[in-house]
C-alpha positions in Angstrom: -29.9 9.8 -60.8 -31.7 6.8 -60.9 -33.4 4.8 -57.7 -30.9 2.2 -58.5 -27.6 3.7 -58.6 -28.4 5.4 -55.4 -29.1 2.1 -53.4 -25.9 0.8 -54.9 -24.1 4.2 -53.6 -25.5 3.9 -50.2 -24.8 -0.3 -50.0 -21.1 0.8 -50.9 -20.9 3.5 -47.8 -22.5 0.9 -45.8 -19.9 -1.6 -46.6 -17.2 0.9 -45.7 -18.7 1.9 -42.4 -19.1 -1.8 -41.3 -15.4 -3.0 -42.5 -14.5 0.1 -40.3 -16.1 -0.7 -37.2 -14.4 -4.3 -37.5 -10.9 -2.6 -37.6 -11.2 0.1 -35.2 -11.1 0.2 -31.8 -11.3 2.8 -29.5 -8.5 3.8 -27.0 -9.5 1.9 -24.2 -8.0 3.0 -20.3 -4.8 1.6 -19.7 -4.9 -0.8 -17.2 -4.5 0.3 -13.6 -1.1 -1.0 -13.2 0.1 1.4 -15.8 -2.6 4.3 -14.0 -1.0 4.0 -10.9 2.6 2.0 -10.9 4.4 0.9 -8.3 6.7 2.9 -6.4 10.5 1.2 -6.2 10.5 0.6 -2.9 13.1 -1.1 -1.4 15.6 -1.4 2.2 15.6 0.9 5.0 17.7 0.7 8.7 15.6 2.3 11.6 15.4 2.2 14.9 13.4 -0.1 17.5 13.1 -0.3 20.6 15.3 -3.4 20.4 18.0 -1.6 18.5 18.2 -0.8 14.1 16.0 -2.7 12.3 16.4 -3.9 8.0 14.3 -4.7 6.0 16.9 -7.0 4.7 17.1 -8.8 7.7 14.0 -10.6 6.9 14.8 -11.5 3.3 13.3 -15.0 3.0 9.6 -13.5 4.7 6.8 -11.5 2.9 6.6 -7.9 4.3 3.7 -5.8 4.8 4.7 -2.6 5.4 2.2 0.2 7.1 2.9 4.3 7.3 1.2 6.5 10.0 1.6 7.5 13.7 0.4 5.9 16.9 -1.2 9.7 17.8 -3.6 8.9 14.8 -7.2 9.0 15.8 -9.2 6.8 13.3 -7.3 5.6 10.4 -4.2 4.1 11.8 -5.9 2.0 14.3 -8.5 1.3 11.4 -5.7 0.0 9.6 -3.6 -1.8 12.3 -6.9 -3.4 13.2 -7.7 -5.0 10.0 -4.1 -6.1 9.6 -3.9 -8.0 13.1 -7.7 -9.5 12.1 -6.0 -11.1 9.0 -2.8 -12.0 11.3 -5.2 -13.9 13.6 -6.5 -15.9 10.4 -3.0 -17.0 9.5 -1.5 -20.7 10.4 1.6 -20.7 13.1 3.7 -21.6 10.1 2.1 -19.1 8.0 3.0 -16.4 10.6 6.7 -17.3 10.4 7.0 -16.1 7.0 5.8 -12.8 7.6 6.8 -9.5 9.4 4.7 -6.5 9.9 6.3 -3.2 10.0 4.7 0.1 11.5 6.5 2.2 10.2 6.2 5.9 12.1 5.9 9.5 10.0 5.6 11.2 13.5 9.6 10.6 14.8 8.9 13.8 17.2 6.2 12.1 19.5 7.0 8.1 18.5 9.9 6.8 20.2 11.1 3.3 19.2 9.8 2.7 23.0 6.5 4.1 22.6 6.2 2.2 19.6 6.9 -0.9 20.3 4.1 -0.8 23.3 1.6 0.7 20.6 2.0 -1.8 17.9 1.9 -4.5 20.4 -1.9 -3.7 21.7 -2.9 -4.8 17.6 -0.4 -7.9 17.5 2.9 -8.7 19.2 4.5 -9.7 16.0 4.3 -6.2 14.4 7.4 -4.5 14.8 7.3 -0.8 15.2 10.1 1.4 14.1 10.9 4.9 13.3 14.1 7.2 12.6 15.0 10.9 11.5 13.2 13.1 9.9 15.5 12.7 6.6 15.3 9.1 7.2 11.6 8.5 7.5 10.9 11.4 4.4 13.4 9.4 2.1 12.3 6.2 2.5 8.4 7.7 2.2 9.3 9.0 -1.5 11.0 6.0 -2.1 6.8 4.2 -1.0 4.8 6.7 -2.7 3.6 8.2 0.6 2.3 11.2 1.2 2.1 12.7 4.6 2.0 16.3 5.9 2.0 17.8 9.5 -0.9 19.9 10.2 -0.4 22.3 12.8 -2.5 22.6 15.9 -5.8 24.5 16.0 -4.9 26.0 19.7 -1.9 25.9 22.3 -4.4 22.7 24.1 -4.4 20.3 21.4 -2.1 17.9 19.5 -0.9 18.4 15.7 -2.6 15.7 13.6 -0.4 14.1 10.8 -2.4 13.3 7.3 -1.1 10.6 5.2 -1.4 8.0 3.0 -3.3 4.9 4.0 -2.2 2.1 2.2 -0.3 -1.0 3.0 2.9 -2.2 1.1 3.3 -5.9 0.2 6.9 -6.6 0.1 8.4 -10.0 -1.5 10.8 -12.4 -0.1 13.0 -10.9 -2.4 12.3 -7.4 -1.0 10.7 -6.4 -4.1 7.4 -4.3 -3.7 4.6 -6.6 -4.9 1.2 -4.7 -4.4 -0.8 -1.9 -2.5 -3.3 -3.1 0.1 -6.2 -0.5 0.2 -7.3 1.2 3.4 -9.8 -0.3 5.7 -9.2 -4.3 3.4 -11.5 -6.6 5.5 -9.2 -9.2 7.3 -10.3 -12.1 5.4 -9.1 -10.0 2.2 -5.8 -8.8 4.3 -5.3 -13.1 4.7 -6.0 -14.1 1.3 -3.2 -11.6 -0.2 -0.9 -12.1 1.9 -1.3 -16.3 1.3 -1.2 -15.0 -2.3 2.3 -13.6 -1.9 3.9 -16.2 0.9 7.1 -17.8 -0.1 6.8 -21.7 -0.2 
C-alpha cells in the first residue's frame, strides 16, 4: 500500500470526523426549570387572628408566601428577617401591592393569636395564618414543601419541625411565579419582588 493512498485514506477519516463534530452535539442538562418545575400552587382559606384568610382575597397584589413555625430556632427568623429587610427597601406604593403570608406547619403550638404577634416583631404587614393539620398538609403538597415533625430528645425540651426553606412568589393572578432561595440578601428579596409587581 503505497505512502500515498494511505494519506488519502486517513484525509478521508479526518473529513468524516470533523463533519461529525459539526453535527453532533452532546446532550446538554436540561435547564433548571425543567430540573426542578414548579409546583401548581394555588388558593387556600386559613385562619388569622382576624378571622379566615384567602389567598384570593388579594388577587390584584403579588404574594410571597413563607412555610415554617414561629418555634423555629434559626432558619425561620433567618428567613423572616431577610424578607422584612427587602420590605423596608420597598416604596409606600410598592408595599400596597404586596402581602406576605407566614404561613404555619406547627398548627399544635401556632395559634392564629400567637401568630399574628410573631410575624409582627419582623414586619406589621405580614400576615400570619395557620389551619388544620389536613389543611396545612394539603396545601404544602400542593407548594412542594416538605416538612416533618421531629420528636423531642427528652420530656424538657420542645419538638423541632424540619422543612423546606424557600419562599413562594405568587402573581397577581395567583399563579406561582418563582422560588426565592433561603437566606436571599434583602436587596435580592426587593429586586424580585419589583420584578414580579403588577403595574
Amino acid at each position: 500500500m503505497s505512502n500515498r493512498f494511505l494519506i488519502a485514506v486517513i484525509v478521508v477519516l479526518l473529513s468524516l470526523l470533523v463533519g461529525l463534530g459539526l453535527f453532533w452535539k452532546p446532550q446538554s442538562s436540561p435547564p433548571p426549570a425543567s430540573v426542578n418545575p414548579l409546583p401548581p400552587g394555588g388558593d387556600f382559606v386559613l385562619q388569622s387572628a382576624n378571622g379566615p384568610v384567602a389567598l384570593r382575597d388579594y388577587r390584584g397584589r403579588l404574594a410571597v408566601l413563607y412555610f415554617g413555625y414561629s418555634f423555629c430556632p434559626d432558619i425561620c427568623p433567618t428567613n423572616l428577617t431577610a424578607l422584612s429587610g427587602g420590605m423596608a427597601l420597598l416604596t409606600p406604593a410598592e408595599r400596597e401591592k404586596l402581602a406576605v403570608f407566614f404561613i404555619s406547619v406547627d398548627p399544635q403550638r401556632d395559634t392564629p393569636e400567637h401568630l399574628k404577634t410573631y410575624v409582627e416583631f419582623f414586619d406589621r404587614q405580614m400576615i400570619g395564618v395557620t389551619g388544620s393539620p389536613a389543611e396545612i398538609a394539603e396545601l404544602a403538597g400542593r407548594y412542594g414543601v416538605f416538612y416533618a415533625v421531629q420528636p423531642a430528645a427528652n420530656a424538657a425540651e420542645d419538638y423541632v419541625v424540619d422543612h423546606s426553606a424557600e419562599s413562594y412568589i405568587v402573581g397577581a393572578d395567583g399563579r406561582l411565579l418563582a422560588r426565592l432561595a433561603h437566606d436571599t440578601p434583602p436587596d435580592q428579596v426587593a429586586a424580585l419582588i419589583r420584578q414580579y409587581l403588577p403595574n
